[in-house]
HTML snippet that shows the backbone in 3Dmol.js (N, CA, C, O; Angstrom):
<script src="https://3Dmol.org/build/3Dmol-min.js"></script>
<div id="view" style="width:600px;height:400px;position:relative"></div>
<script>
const pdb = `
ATOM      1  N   UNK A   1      16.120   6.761   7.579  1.00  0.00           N
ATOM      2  CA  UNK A   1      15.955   6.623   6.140  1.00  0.00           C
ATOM      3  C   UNK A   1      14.570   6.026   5.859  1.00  0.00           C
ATOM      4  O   UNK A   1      14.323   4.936   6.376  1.00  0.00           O
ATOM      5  N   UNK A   2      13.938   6.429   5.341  1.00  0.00           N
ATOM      6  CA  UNK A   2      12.725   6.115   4.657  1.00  0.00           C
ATOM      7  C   UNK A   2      12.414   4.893   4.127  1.00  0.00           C
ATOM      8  O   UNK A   2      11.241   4.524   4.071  1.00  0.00           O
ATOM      9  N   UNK A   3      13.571   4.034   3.623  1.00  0.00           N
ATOM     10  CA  UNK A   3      13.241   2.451   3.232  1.00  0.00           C
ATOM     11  C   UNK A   3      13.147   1.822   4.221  1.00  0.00           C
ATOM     12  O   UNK A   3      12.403   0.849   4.348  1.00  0.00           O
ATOM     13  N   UNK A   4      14.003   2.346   5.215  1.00  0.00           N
ATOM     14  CA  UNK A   4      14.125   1.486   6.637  1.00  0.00           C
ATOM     15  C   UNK A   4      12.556   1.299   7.341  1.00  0.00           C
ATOM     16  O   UNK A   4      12.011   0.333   7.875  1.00  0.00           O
ATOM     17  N   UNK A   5      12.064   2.863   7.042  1.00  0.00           N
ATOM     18  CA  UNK A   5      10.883   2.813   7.784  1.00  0.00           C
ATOM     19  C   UNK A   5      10.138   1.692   7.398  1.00  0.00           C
ATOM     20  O   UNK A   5       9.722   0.853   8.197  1.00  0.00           O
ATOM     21  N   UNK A   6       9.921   1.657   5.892  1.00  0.00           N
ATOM     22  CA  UNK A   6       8.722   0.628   5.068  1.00  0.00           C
ATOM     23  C   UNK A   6       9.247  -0.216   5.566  1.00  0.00           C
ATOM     24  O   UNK A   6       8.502  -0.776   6.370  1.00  0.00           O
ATOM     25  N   UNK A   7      10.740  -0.864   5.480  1.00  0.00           N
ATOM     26  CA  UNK A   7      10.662  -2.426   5.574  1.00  0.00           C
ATOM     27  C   UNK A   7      10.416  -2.493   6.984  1.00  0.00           C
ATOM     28  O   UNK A   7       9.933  -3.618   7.117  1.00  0.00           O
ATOM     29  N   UNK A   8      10.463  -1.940   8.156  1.00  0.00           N
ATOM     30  CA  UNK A   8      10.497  -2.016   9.600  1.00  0.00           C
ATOM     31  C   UNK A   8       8.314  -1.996   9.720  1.00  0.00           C
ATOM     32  O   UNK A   8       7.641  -2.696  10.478  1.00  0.00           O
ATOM     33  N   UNK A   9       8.056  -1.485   9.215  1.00  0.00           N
ATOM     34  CA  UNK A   9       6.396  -1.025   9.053  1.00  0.00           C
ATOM     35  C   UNK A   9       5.461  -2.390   9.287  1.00  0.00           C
ATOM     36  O   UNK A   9       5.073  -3.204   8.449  1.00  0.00           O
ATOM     37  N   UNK A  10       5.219  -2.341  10.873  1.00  0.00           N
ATOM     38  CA  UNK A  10       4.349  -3.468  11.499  1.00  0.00           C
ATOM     39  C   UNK A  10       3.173  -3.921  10.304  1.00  0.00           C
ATOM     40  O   UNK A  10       2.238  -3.161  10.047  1.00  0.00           O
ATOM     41  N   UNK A  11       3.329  -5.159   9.658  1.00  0.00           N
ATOM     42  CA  UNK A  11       1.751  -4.854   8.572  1.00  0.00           C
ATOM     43  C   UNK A  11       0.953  -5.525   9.804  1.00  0.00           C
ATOM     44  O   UNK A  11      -0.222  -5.157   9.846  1.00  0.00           O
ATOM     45  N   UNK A  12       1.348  -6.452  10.841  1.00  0.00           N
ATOM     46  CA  UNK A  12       0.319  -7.386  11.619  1.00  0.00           C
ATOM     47  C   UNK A  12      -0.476  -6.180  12.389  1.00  0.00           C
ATOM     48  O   UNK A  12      -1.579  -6.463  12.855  1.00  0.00           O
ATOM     49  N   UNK A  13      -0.080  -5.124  12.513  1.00  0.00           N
ATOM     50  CA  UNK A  13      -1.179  -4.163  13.308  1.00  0.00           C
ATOM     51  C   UNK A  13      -2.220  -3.143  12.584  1.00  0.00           C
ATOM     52  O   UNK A  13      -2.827  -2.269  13.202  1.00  0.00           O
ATOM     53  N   UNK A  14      -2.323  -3.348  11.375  1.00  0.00           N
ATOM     54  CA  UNK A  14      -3.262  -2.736  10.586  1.00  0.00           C
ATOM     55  C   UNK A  14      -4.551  -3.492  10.696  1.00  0.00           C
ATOM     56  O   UNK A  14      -4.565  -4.720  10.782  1.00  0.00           O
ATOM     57  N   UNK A  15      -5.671  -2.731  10.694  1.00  0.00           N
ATOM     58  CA  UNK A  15      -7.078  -2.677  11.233  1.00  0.00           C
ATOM     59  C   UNK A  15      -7.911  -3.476  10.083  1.00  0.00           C
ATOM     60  O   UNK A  15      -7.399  -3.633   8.974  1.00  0.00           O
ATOM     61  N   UNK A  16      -8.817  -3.825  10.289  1.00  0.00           N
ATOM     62  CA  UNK A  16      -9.953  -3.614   8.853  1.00  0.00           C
ATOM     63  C   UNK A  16     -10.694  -2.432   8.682  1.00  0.00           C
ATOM     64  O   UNK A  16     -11.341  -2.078   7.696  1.00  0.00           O
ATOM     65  N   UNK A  17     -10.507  -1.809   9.862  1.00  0.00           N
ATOM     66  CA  UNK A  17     -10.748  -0.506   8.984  1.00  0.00           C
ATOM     67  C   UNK A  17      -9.907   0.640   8.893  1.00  0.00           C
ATOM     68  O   UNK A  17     -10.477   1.710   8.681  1.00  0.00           O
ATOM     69  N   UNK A  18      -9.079   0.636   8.971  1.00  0.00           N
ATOM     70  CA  UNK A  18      -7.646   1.419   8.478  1.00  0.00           C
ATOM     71  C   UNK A  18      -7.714   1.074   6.934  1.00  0.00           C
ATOM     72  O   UNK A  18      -7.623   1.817   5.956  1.00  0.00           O
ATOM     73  N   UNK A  19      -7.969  -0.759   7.066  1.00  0.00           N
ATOM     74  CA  UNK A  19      -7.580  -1.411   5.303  1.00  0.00           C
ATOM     75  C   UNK A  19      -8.679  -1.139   5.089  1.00  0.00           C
ATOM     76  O   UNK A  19      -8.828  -2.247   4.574  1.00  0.00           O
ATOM     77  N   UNK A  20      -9.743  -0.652   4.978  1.00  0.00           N
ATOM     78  CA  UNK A  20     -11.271  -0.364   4.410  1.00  0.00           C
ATOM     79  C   UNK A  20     -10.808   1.085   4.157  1.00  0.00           C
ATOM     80  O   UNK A  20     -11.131   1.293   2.987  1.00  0.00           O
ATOM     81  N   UNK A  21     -10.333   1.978   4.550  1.00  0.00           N
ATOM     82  CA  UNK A  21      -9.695   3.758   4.362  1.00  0.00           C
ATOM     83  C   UNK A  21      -8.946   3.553   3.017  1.00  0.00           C
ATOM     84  O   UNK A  21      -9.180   4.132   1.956  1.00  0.00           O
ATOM     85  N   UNK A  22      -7.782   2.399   3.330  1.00  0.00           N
ATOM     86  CA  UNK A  22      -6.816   2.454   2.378  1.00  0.00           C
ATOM     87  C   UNK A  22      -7.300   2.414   0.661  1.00  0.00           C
ATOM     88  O   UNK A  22      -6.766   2.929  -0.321  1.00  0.00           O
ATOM     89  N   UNK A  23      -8.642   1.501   0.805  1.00  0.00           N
ATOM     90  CA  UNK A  23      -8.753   1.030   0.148  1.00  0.00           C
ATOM     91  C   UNK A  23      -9.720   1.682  -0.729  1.00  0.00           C
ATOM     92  O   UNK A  23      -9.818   1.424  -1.928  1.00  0.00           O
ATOM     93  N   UNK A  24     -10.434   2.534  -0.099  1.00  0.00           N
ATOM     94  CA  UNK A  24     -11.581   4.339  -0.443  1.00  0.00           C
ATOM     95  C   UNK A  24     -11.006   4.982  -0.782  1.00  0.00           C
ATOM     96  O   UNK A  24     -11.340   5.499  -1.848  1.00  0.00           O
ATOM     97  N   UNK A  25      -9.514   5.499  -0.023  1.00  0.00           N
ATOM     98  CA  UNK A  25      -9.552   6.699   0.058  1.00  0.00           C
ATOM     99  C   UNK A  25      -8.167   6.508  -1.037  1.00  0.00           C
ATOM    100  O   UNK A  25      -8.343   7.528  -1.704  1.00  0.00           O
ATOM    101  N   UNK A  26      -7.283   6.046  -1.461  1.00  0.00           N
ATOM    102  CA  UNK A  26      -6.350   5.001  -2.119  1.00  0.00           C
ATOM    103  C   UNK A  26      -6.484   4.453  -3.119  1.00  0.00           C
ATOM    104  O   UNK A  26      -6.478   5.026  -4.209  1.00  0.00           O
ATOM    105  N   UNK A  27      -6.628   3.258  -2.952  1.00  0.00           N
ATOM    106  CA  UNK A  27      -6.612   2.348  -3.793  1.00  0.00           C
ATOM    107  C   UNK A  27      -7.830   2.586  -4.769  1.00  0.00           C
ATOM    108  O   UNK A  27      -7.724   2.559  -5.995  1.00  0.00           O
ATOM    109  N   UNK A  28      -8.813   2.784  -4.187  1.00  0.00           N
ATOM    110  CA  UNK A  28      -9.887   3.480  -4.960  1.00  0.00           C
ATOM    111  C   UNK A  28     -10.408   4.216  -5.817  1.00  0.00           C
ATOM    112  O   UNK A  28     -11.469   4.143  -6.438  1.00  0.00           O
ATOM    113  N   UNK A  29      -9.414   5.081  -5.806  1.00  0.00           N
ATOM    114  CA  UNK A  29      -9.684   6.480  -6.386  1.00  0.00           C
ATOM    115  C   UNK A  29      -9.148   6.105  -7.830  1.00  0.00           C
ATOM    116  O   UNK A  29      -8.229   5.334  -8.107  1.00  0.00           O
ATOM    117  N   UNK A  30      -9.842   6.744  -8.563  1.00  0.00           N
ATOM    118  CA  UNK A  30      -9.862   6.078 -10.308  1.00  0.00           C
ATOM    119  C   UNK A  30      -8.148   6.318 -10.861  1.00  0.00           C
ATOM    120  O   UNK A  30      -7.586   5.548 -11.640  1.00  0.00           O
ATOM    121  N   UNK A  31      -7.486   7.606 -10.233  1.00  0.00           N
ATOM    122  CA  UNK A  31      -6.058   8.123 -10.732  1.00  0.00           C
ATOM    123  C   UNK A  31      -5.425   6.737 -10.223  1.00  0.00           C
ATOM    124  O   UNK A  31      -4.525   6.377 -10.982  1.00  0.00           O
ATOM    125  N   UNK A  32      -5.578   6.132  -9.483  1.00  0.00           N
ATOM    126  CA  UNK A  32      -4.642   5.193  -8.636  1.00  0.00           C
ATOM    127  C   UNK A  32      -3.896   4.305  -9.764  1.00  0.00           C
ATOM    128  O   UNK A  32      -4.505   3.235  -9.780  1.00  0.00           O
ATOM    129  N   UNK A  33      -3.037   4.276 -10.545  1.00  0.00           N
ATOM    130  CA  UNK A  33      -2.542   3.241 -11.204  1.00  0.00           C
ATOM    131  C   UNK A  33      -1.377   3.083 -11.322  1.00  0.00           C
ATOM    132  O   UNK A  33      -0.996   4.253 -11.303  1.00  0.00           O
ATOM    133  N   UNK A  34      -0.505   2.486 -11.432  1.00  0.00           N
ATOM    134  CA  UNK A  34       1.065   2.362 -11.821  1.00  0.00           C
ATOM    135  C   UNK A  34       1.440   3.340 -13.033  1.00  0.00           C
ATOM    136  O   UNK A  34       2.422   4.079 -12.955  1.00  0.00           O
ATOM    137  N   UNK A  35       0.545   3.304 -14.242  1.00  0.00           N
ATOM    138  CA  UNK A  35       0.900   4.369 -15.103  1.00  0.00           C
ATOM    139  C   UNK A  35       1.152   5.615 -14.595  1.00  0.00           C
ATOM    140  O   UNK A  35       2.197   6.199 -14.880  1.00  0.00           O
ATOM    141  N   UNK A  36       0.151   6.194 -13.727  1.00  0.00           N
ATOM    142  CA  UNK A  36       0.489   7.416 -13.195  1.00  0.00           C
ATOM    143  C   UNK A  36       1.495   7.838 -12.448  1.00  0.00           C
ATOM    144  O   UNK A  36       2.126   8.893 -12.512  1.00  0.00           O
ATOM    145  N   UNK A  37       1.649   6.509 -11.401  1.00  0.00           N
ATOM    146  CA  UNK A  37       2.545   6.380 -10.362  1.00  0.00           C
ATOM    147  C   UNK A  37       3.877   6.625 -10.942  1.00  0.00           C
ATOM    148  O   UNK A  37       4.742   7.208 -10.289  1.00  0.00           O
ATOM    149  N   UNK A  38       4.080   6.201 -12.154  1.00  0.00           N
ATOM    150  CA  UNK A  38       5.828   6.380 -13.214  1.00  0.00           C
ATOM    151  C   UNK A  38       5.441   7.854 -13.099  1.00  0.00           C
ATOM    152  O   UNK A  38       5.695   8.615 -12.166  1.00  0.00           O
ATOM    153  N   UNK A  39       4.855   8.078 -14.097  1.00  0.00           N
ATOM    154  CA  UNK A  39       4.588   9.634 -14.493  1.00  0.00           C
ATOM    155  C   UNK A  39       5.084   9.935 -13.854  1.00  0.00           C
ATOM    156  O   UNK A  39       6.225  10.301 -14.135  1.00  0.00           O
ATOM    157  N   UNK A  40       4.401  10.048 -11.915  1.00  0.00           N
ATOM    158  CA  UNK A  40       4.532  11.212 -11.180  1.00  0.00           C
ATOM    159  C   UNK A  40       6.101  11.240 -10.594  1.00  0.00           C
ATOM    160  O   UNK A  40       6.670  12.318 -10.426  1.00  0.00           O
ATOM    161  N   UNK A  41       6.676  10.108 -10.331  1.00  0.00           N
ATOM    162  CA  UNK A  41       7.896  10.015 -10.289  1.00  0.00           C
ATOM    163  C   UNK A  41       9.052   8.908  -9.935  1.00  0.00           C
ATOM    164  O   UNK A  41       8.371   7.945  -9.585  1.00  0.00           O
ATOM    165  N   UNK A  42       9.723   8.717  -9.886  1.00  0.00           N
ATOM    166  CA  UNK A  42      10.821   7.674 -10.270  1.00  0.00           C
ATOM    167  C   UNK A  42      10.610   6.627  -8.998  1.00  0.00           C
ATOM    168  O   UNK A  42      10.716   5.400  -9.007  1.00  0.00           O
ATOM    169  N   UNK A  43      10.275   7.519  -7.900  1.00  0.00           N
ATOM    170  CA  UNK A  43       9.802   6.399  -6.623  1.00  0.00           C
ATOM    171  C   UNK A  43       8.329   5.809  -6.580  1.00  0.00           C
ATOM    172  O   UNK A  43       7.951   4.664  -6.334  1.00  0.00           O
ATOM    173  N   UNK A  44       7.540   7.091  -6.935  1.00  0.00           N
ATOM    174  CA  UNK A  44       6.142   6.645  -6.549  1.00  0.00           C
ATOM    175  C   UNK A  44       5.691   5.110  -7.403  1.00  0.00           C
ATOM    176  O   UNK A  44       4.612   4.552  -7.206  1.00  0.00           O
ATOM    177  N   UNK A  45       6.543   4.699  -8.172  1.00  0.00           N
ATOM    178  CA  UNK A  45       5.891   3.074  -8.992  1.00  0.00           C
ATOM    179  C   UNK A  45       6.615   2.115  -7.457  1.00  0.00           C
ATOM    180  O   UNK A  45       5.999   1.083  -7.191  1.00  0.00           O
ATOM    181  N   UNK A  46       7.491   2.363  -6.795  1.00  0.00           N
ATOM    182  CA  UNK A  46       8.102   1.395  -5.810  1.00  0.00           C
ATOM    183  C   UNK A  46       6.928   1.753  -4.371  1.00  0.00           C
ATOM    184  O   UNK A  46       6.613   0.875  -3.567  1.00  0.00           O
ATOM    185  N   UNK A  47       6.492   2.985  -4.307  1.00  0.00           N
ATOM    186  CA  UNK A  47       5.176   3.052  -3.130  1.00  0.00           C
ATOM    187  C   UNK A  47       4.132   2.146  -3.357  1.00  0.00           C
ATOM    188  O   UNK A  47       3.713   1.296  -2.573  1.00  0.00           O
ATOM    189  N   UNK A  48       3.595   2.491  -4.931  1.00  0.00           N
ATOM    190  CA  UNK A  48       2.665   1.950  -5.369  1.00  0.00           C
ATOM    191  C   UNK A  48       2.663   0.223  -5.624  1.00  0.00           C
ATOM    192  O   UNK A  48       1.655  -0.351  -6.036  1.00  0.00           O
ATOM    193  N   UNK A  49       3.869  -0.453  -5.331  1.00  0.00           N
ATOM    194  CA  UNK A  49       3.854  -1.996  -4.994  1.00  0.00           C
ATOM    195  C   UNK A  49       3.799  -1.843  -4.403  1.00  0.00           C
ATOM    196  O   UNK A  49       2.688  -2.287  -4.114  1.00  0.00           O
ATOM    197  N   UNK A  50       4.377  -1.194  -3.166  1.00  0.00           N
ATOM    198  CA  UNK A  50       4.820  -1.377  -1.289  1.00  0.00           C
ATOM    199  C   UNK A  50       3.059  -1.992  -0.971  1.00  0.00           C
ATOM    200  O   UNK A  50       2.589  -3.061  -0.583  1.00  0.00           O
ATOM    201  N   UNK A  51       2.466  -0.608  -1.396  1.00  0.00           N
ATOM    202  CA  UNK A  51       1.104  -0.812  -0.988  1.00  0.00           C
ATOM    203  C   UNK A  51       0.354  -1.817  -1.289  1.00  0.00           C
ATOM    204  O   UNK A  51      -0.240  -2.322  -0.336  1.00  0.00           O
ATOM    205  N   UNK A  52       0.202  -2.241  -2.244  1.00  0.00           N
ATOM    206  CA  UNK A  52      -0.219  -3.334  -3.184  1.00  0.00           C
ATOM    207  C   UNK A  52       0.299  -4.943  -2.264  1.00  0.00           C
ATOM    208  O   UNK A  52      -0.216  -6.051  -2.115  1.00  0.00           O
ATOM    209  N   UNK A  53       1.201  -4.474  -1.950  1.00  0.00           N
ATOM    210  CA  UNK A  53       2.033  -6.051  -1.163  1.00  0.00           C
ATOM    211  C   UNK A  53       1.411  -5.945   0.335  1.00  0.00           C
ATOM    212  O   UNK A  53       0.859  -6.897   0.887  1.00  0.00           O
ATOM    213  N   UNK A  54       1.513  -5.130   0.706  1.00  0.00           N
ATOM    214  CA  UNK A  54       0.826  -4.359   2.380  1.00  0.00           C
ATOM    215  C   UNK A  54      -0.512  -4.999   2.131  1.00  0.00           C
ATOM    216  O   UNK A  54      -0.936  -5.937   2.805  1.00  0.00           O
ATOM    217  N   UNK A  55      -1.187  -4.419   1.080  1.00  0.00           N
ATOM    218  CA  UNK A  55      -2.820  -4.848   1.150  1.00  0.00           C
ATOM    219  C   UNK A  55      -2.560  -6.722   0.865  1.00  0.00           C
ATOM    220  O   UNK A  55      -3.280  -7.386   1.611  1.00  0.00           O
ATOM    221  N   UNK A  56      -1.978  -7.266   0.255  1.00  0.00           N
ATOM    222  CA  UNK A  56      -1.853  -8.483  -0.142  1.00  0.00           C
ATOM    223  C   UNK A  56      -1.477  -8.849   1.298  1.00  0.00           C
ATOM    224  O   UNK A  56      -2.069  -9.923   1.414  1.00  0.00           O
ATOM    225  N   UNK A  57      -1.070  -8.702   2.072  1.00  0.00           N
ATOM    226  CA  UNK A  57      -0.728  -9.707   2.921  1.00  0.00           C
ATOM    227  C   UNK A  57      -1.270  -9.440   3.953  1.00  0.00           C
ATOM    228  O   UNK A  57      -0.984 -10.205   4.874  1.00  0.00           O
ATOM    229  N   UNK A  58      -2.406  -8.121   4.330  1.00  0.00           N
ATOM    230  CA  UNK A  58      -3.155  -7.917   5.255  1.00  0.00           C
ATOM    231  C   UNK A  58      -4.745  -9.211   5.000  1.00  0.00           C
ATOM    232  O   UNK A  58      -5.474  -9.579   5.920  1.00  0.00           O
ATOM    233  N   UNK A  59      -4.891  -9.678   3.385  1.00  0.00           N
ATOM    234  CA  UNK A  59      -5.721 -10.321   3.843  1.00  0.00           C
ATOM    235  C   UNK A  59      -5.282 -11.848   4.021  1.00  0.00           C
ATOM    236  O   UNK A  59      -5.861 -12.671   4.730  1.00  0.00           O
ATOM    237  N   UNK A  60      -4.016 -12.091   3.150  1.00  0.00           N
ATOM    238  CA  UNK A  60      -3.468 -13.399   3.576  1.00  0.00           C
ATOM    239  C   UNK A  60      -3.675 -13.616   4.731  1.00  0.00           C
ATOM    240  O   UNK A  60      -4.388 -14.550   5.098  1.00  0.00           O
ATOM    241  N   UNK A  61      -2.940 -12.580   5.747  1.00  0.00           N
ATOM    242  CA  UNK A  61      -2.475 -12.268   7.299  1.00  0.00           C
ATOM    243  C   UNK A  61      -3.759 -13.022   7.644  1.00  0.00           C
ATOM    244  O   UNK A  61      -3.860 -14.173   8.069  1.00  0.00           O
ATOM    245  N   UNK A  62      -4.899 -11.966   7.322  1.00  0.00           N
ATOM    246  CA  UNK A  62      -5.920 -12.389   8.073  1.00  0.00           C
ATOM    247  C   UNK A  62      -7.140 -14.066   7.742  1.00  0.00           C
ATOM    248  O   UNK A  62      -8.142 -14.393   8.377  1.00  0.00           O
ATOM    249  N   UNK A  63      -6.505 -14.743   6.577  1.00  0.00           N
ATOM    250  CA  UNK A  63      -6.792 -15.975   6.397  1.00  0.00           C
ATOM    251  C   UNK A  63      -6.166 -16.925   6.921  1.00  0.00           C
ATOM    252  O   UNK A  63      -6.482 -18.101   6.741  1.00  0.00           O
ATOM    253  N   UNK A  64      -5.180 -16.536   7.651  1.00  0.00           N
ATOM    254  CA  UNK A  64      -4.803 -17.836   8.307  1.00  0.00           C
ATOM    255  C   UNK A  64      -4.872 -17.778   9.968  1.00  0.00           C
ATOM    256  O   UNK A  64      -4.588 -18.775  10.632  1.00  0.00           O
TER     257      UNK A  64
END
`;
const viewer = $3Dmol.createViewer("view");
viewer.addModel(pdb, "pdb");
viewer.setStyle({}, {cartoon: {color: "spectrum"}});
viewer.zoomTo();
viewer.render();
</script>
């Protein structure tokens, strides 16, 4: 099941530059917003935190 995957989803092995991709190629891109994310569909606003929390705690992760 697909939730299983996210919550199981190592964040301690993501790169700085994997999170430098995410963050170009992603987070970046001007469409990227929660408004759209509803639009496009009933899950994509719950991806679009996943990610948002993923990037949040990759740099916490990496401040301590």
């Amino acid at each position: 099941m697909l939730s299983q995957v996210l919550i199981d989803f190592d964040r301690s092995k993501i790169s700085i530059e994997m999170m430098q991709r995410i963050e170009v190629e992603i987070i970046g891109h001007e469409d990227y917003n929660y408004d759209n994310a509803h639009r496009a569909s009933k899950s994509a606003p719950l991806f679009f935190d996943w990610v948002g929390a993923v990037r949040d705690y990759f740099y916490v992760f990496r401040e301590i």
